[in-house]
C-alpha positions in Angstrom: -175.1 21.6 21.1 -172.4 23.4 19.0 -173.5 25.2 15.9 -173.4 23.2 12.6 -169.7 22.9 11.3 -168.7 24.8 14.9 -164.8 25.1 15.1 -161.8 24.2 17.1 -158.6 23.3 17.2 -158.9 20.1 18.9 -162.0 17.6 19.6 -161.9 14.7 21.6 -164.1 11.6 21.3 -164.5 9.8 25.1 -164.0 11.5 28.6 -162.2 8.9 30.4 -159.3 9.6 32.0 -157.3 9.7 28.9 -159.9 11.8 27.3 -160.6 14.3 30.0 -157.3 15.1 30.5 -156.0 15.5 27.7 -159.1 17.9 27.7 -157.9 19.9 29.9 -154.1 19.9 29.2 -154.9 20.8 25.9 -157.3 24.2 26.7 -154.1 25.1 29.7 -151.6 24.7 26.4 -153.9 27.2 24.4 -155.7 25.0 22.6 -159.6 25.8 21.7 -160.9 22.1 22.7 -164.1 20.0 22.5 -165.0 17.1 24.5 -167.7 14.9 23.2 -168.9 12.0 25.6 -172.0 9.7 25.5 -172.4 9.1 28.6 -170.7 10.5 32.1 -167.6 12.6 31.9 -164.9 10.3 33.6 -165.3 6.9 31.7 -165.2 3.5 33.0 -162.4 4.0 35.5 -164.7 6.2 37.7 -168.0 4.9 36.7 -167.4 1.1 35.9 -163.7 0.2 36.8 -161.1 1.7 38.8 -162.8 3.8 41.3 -165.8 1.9 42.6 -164.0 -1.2 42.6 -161.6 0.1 44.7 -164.2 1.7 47.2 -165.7 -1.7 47.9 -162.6 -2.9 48.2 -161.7 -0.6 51.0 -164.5 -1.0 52.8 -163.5 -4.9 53.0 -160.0 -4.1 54.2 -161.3 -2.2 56.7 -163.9 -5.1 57.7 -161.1 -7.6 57.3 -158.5 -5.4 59.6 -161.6 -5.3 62.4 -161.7 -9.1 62.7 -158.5 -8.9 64.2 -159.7 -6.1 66.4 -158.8 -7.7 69.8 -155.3 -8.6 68.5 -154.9 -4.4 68.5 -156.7 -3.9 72.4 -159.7 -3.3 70.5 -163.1 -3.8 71.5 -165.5 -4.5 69.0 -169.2 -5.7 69.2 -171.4 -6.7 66.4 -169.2 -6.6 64.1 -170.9 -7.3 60.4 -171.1 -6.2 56.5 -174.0 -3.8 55.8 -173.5 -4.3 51.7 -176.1 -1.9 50.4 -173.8 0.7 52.6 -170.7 -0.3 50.4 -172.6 0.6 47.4 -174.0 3.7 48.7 -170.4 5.0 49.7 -169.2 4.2 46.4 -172.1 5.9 44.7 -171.6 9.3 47.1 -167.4 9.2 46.0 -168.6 8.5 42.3 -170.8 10.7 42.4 -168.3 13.7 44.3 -165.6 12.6 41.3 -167.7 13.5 38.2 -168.6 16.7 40.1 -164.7 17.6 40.6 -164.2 16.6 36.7 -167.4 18.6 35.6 -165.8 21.5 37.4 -162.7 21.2 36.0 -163.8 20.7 32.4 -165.7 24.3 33.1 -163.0 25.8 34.6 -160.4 25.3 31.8 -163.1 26.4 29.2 -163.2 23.0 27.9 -166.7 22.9 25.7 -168.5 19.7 26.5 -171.0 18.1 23.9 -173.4 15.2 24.9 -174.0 12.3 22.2 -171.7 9.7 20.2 -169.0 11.0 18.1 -168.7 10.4 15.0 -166.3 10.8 12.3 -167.4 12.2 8.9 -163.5 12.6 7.4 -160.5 14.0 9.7 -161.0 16.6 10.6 -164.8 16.7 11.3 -167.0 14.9 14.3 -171.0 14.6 14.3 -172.7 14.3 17.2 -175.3 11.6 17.3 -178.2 11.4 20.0 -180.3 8.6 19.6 -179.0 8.1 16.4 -180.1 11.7 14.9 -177.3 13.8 14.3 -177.3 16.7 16.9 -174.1 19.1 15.7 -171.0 18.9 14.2 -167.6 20.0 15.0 -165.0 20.6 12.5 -161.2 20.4 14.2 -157.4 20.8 13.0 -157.3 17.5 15.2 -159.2 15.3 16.9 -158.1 13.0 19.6 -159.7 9.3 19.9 -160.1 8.4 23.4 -162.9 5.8 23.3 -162.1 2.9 25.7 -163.0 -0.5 26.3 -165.4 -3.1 27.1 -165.7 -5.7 28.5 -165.2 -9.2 26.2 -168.4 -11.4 26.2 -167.9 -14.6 24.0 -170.8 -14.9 22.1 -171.7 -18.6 22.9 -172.0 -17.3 26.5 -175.7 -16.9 27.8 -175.2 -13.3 29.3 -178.1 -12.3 31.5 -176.4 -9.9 33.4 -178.3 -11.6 35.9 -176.4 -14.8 36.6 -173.7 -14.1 34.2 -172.4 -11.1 34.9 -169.3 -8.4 33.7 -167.4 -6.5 36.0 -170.0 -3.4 35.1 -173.1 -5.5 36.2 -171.7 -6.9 39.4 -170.9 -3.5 40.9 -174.2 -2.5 41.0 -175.4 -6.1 42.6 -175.8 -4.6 46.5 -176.6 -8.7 47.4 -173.5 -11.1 48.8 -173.9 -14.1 46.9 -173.4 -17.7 48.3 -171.1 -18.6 46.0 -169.5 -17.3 42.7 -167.3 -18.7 39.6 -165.0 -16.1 38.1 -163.9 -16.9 34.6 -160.5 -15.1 34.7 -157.3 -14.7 37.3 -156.2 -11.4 36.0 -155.9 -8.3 37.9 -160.1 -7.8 37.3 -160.9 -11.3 38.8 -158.5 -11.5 41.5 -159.7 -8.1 42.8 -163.2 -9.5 43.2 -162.0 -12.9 44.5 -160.6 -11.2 47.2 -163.6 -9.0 48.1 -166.2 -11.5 47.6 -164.1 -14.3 50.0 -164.1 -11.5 52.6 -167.8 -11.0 52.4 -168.1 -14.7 52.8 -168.9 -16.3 49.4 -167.6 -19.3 48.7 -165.2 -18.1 45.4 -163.9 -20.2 42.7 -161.5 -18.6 39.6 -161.6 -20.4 36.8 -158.5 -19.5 34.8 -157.2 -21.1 31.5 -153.5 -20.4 31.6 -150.9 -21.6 34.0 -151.5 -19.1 37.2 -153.4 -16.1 38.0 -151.9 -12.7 37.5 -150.3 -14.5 34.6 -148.6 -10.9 33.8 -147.1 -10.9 36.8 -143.4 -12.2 37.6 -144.3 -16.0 38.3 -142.8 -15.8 41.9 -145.6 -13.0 43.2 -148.2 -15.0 41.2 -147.2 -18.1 42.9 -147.5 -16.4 46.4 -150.8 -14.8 45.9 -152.3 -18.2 44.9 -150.6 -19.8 47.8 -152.2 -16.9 50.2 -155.8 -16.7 48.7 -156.1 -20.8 48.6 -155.3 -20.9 52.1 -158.2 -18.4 52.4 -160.4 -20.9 50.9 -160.6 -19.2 47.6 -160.4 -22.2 44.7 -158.2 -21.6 42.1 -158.2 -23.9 39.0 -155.3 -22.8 36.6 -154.4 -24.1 33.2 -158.5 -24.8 32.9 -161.0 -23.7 30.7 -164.6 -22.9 30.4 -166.5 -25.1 27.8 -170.3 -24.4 28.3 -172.4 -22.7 30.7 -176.6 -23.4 31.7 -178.7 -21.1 33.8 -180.9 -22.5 36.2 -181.5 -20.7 39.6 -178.1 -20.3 39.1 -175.1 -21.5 37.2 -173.4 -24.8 36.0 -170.2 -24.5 34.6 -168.6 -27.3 32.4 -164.8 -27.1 32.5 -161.8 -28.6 31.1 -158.5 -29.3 32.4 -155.0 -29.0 31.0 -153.5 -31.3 33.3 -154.9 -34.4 35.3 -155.7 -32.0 38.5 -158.4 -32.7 41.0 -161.5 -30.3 40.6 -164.1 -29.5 43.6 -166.9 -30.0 40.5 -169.3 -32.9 39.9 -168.6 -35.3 37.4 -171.1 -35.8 35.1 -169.9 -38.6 32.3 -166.7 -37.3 31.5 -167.3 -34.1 31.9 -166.8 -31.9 34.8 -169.4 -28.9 36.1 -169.2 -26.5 38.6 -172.3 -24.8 40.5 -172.6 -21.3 41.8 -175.4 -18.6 42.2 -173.1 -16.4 39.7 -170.5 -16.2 37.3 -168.5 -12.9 36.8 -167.0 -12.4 33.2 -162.9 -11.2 33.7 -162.2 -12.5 30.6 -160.5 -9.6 29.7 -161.0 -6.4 27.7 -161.6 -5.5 24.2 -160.9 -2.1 22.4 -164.4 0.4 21.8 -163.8 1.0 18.2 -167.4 0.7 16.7 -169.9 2.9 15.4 -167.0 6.0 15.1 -166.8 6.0 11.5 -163.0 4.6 11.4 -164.2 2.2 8.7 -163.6 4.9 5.9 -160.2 6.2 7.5 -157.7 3.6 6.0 -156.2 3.3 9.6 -153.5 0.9 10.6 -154.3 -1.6 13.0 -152.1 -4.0 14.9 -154.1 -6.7 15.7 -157.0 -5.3 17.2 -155.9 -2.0 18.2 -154.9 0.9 16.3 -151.6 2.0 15.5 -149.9 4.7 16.5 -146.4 6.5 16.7 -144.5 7.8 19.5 -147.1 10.9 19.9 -150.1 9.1 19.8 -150.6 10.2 16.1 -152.3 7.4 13.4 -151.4 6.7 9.7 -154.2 9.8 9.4 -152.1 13.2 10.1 -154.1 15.1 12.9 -156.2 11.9 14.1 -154.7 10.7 17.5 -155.3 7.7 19.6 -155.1 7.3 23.4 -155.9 4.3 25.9 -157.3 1.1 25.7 -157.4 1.9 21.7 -154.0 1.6 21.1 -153.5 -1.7 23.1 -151.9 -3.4 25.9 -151.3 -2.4 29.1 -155.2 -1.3 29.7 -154.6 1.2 32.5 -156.1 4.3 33.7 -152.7 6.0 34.4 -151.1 5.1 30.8 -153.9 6.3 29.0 -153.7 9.9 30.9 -149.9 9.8 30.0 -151.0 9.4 26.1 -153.4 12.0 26.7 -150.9 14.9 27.6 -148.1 13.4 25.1 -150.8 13.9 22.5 -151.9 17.1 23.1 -148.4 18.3 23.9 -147.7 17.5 20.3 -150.8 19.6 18.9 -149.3 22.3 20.7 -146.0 22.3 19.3 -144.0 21.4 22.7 -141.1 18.8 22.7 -142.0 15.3 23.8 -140.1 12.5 24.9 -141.4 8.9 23.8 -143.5 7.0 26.4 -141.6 4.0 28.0 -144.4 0.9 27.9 -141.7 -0.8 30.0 -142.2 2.0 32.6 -145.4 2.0 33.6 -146.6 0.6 36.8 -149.4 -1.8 37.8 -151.0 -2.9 40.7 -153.5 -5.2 41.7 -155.7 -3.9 44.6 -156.2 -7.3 46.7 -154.7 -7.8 50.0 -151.9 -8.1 50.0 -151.5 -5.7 47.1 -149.4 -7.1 44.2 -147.4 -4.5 42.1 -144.9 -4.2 39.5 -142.6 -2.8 36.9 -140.3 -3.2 34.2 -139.4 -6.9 33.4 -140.7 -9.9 35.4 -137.5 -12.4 36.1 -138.7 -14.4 33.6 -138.8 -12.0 31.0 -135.1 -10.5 31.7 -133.8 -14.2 31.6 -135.8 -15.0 28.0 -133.9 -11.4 26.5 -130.8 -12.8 27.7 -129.9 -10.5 30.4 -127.4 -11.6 33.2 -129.4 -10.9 36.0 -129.4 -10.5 39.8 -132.2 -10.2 42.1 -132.5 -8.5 45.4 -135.4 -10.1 47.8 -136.2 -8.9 51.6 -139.4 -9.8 52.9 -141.8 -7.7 54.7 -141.8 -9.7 57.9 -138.5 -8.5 58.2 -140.0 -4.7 57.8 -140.7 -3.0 61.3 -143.5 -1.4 59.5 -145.0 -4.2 58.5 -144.8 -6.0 61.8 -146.1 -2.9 63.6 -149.5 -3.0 61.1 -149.6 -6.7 61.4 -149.4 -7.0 57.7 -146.4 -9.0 56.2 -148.3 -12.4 55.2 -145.7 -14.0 52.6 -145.2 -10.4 51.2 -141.4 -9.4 49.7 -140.1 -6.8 47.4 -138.1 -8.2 44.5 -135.9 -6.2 42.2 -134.1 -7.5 39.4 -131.0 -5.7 38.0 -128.5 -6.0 34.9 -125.2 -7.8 36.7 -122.8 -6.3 34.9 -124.1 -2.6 35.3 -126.9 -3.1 37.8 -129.0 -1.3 36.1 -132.9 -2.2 37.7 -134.7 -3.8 35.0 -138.1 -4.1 37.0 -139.1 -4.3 39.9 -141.9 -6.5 41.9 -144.0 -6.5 45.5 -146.6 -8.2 47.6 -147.3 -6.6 50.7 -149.4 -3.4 52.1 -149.7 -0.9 50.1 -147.0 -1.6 47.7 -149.1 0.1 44.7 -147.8 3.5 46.7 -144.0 2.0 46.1 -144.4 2.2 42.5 -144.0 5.9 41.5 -140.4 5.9 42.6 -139.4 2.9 41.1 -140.6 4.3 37.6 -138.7 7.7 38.1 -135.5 5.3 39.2 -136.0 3.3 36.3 -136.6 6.6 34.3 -133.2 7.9 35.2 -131.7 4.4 34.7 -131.0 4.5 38.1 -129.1 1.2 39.6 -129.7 -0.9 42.8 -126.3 0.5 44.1 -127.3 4.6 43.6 -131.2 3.5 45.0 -129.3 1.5 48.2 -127.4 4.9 48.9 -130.7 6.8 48.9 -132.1 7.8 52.3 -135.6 5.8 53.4 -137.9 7.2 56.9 -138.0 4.5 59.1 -140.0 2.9 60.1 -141.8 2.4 56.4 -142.7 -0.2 54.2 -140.5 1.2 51.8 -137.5 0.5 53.2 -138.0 -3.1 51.9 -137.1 -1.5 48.9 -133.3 -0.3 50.2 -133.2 -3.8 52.0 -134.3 -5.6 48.4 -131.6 -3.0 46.7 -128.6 -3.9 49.2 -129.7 -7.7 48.7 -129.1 -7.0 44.6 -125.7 -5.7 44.9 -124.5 -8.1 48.3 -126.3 -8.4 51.2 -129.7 -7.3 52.9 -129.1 -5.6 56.3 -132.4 -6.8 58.7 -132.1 -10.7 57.5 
């Protein structure tokens, strides 16, 4: 523990992977740097979230790509899901992870204190272990990096037994029989997919018009179309209006439209039944118990405010991540991290472009996207054209035997053709996404990304088909 009123230049409150690497960023730039965490360097995203989720995940792909084994001159016998072995892989790559952050955190000289942070004024953290203070830092800055948490609405009976968040359910090593998820968003869709693999009978509850609602409607639509002819139910535009625990879980639910459920009626009112329900209901910033109640901080809405270098309406208290608001990703609150401390240190910065950053959903097939949905151009009043070419017209993707529905979709300014997003469902298209966002960063146009040179054969030359398509016509269809 540091030495009462020990000092540096720069503390951080949260290790996630805003926190941590800003962390190290900041002791490369020069700066002397504390890191206070309460729990495991690394955050949700490689404890609760992003990492383990995806490690299951894999480990269904691969399952799913075996039951097609023959199809490939493959000989397979046995074939079945050891679960608890899922779980133990993720635990090992967890586990290997935090050791690579630990190391890295040492390496850069980065001091790391255990306990909650606290803020006493700005420019001074306590420690807090158990709810005795432990130390106390005093900084020229300190950098808020807190996080999320799940939401759980209060008139919910959460057990974490039967009702369950995306942080309980990852370390459930059982398959359930069957399992409502309250939520279509990128969280519930991902464990949709892996729990329909696995064999449970799935149901996502989800109260506006699709899942992925985010997404452009067109990929939306073509998700729901492939998972419901996988047997997964999907009940849009529905809500949840009370939930009992009973060996399981009955689920009352109301509709928006005149729609037939697969529920029992009951009266009027409709109920579904499941061994489970898993909570994606969204996430909600991790703003108590760190002393901003004193600070006179702008908020907007629930999250805190902050200009283009992260800084609040406090001078020297920054904010990074799931803190400062929509979209919740791992990769924009890294970016915040290193604009942040790039500014302590007195290096130029150029503003973050929330329009620029990528997302993907981590089913199969993968959904990912940038920029402005078709939708959204069309509602700012943009003339637009959009380049499609789907991957059953990719030799790539007919080689791997993965095309199902997928396309690339781009969407340009007509009279410039400048690419105002960009949008995929296929294999892999989360790997498409880092050169779309340096295109778009350059305001690069369909016509300068269709003279660009693609390896073939790859997936990505959807992208050059879905570019030619924007400005006349595809080449393969």
């Amino acid at each position: 523990m540091p030495e009462r009123s020990a000092p540096f230049d720069l503390v951080i409150i949260g290790s996630g992977p805003g926190g941590y690497i800003a962390a190290i960023k900041a002791a490369q730039l020069g700066i002397k740097t504390a890191l206070v965490e309460k729990n495991k360097v690394g955050g949700t995203c490689l404890h609760q979230g992003c990492i383990p989720t995806k490690v299951l995940l894999h480990s269904a792909d691969l399952y799913n790509k075996f039951l097609k084994a023959n199809e490939y001159g493959i000989t397979v016998d046995k074939l079945g899901i050891n679960y608890p072995q899922f779980h133990r892989r993720k635990e090992s790559i967890i586990k290997r992870l935090f050791n690579g952050i630990q190391f890295l955190l040492k390496k850069n000289g980065v001091d790391v204190f255990e306990g909650e942070g606290y803020l006493t004024s700005s420019n001074k953290v306590t420690i807090k272990k158990n709810g005795t203070d432990t130390g106390e830092i005093n900084a020229k800055n300190i950098i808020l990096a807190t996080g999320s948490v799940p939401i759980i609405p209060k008139a919910i009976p959460y057990d974490k037994k039967h009702v369950l968040t995306s942080d309980d359910i990852l370390m459930r090593v059982d398959i359930p029989k069957s399992i409502i998820i309250a939520g279509g968003g990128a969280v519930g869709v991902e464990f949709a997919y892996l729990f329909n693999i696995l064999g449970s009978k799935v149901t996502i509850i989800e109260l506006l018009n699709d899942i992925l609602p985010a997404e452009d409607k067109e990929i939306s639509a073509t998700l729901r179309k492939i998972l419901t002819k996988r047997g997964i139910d999907i009940l849009a535009s529905t809500s949840l209006e009370n939930i009992q625990i009973n060996n399981g879980v009955s689920v009352e639910v109301k509709r928006k439209f005149n729609t037939p459920l697969p529920s029992t009626v009951n009266g009027n009112k409709e109920f579904l039944n499941a061994d489970c329900l898993l909570l994606a209901l969204g996430r909600t910033p991790a703003l108590a118990n760190i002393g901003i109640e004193k600070m006179s901080l702008i908020f907007k809405g629930k999250y805190l405010q902050v200009n283009e270098v992260m800084e609040t309406s406090q001078s020297g208290l920054y904010a990074i991540g799931d803190i400062t608001g929509v979209p919740l990703l791992a990769h924009k609150a890294s970016n915040e991290g290193i604009q942040a401390v790039s500014h302590i240190a007195g290096r130029e910065t150029t503003p973050i472009n929330y329009q620029n950053i990528p997302r993907v959903t981590y089913c199969f097939p993968q959904v990912a996207g940038i920029g402005l949905t078709q939708e959204e151009a069309e509602n700012e009043s943009y003339k637009i054209k959009v380049g499609k070419f789907p991957f059953i017209a990719n030799s790539k993707a007919v080689i791997d035997d993965e095309y199902e529905d997928g396309f690339v979709k781009i969407i340009t300014d007509e009279k410039y053709g400048e690419i105002l997003g960009m949008h995929a469902i296929g294999p892999n298209v989360g790997e498409m996404m880092w050169g779309m966002s340096l295109t778009t960063a350059l305001d690069g146009t369909a016509l300068e990304l269709s003279n660009n040179m693609f390896p073939h054969p790859t997936l990505s030359e959807a992208i050059l088909e879905a570019a030619h398509a924007a400005i006349d016509k595809p080449i393969h269809i």
